[in-house]
One Martini backbone bead per residue (centre of mass of N, CA, C, O) as a GRO file, in nm:
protein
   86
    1UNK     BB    1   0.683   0.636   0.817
    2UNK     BB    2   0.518   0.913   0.947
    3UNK     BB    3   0.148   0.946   1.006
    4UNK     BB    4   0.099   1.126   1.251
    5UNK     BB    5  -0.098   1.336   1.362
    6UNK     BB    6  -0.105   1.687   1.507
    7UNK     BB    7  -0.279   1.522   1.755
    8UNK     BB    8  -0.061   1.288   1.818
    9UNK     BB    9   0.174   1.451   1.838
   10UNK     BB   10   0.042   1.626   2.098
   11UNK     BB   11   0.113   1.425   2.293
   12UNK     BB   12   0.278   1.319   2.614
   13UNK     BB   13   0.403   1.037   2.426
   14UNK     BB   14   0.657   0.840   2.289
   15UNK     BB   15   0.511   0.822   1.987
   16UNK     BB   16   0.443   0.670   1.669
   17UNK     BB   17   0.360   0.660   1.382
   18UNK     BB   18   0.379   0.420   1.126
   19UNK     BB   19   0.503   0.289   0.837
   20UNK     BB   20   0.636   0.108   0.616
   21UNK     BB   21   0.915   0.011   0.412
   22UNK     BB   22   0.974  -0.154   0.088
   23UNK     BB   23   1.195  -0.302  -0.173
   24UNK     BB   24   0.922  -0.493  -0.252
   25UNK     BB   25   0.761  -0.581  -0.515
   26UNK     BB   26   0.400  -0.759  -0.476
   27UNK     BB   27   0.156  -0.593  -0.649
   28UNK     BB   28   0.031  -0.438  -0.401
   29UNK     BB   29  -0.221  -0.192  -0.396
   30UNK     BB   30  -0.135  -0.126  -0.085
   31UNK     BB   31   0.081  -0.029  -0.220
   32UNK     BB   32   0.312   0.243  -0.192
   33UNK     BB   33   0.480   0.441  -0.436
   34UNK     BB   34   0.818   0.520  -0.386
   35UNK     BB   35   1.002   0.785  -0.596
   36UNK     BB   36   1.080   1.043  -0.507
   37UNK     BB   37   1.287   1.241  -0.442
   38UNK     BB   38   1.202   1.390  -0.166
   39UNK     BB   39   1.227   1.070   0.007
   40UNK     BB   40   1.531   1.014  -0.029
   41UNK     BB   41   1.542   0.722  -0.141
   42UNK     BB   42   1.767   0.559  -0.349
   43UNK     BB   43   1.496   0.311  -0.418
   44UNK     BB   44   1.238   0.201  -0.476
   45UNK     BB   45   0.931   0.233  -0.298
   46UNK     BB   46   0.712   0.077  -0.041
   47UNK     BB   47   0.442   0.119   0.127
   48UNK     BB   48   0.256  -0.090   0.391
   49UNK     BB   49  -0.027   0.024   0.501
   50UNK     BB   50  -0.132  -0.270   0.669
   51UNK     BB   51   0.134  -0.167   0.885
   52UNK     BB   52   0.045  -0.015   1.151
   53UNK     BB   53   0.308   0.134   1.379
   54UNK     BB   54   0.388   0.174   1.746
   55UNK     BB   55   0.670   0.367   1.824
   56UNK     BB   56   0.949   0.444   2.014
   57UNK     BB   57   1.094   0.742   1.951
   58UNK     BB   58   1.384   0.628   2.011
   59UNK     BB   59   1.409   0.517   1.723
   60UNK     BB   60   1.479   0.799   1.639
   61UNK     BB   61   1.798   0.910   1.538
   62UNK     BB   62   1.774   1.139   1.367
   63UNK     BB   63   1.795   1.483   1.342
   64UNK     BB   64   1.646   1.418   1.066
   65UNK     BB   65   1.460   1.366   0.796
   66UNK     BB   66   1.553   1.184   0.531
   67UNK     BB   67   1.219   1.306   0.433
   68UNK     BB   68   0.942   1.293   0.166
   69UNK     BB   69   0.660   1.314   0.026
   70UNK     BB   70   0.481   1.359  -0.229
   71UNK     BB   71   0.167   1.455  -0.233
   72UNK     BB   72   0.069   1.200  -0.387
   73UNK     BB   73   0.132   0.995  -0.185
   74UNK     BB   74   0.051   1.127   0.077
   75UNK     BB   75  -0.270   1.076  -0.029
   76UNK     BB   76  -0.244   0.729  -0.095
   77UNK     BB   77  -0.180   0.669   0.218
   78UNK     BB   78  -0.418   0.794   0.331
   79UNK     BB   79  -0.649   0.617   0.151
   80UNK     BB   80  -0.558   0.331   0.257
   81UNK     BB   81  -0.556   0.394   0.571
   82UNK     BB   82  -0.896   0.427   0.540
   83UNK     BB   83  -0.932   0.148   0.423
   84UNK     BB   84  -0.831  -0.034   0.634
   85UNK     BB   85  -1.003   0.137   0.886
   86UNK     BB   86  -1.277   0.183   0.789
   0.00000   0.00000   0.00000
């Protein structure tokens, strides 16, 4: 999942933020349940919040984003993601 703000997506630097996403419920808080039809994804999953990672836009081969978050998801990753980062 890309987390991006729209001031880092306009860096002139081929870097992307992500969320990495896991189909394994751990029961940990700070996972949040990505459950939306609008998510593309076939299975429940849980973001990673504590696992923000810089890749490398090379790595996205799709020509378009596999889906979105439902806003109440993207709210709950936002807020989590601001707890991690103090």
């Amino acid at each position: 999942m890309i987390v991006g703000s729209e001031h880092h997506c306009r860096f002139p630097i081929a870097i992307a933020l992500v969320v990495p996403v896991t189909t394994r419920d751990r029961g940990l808080p700070h996972h949040v349940p990505i459950r939306s039809p609008e998510s593309g994804l076939n299975r429940p999953s849980w973001a990673r919040t504590e696992d923000i990672r810089a890749i490398s836009t090379a790595r996205l081969t799709r020509a378009a984003p596999l889906g979105r978050l439902a806003d109440s998801e993207a709210e709950q990753v936002r807020i989590w993601i601001h707890r991690m980062l103090g």
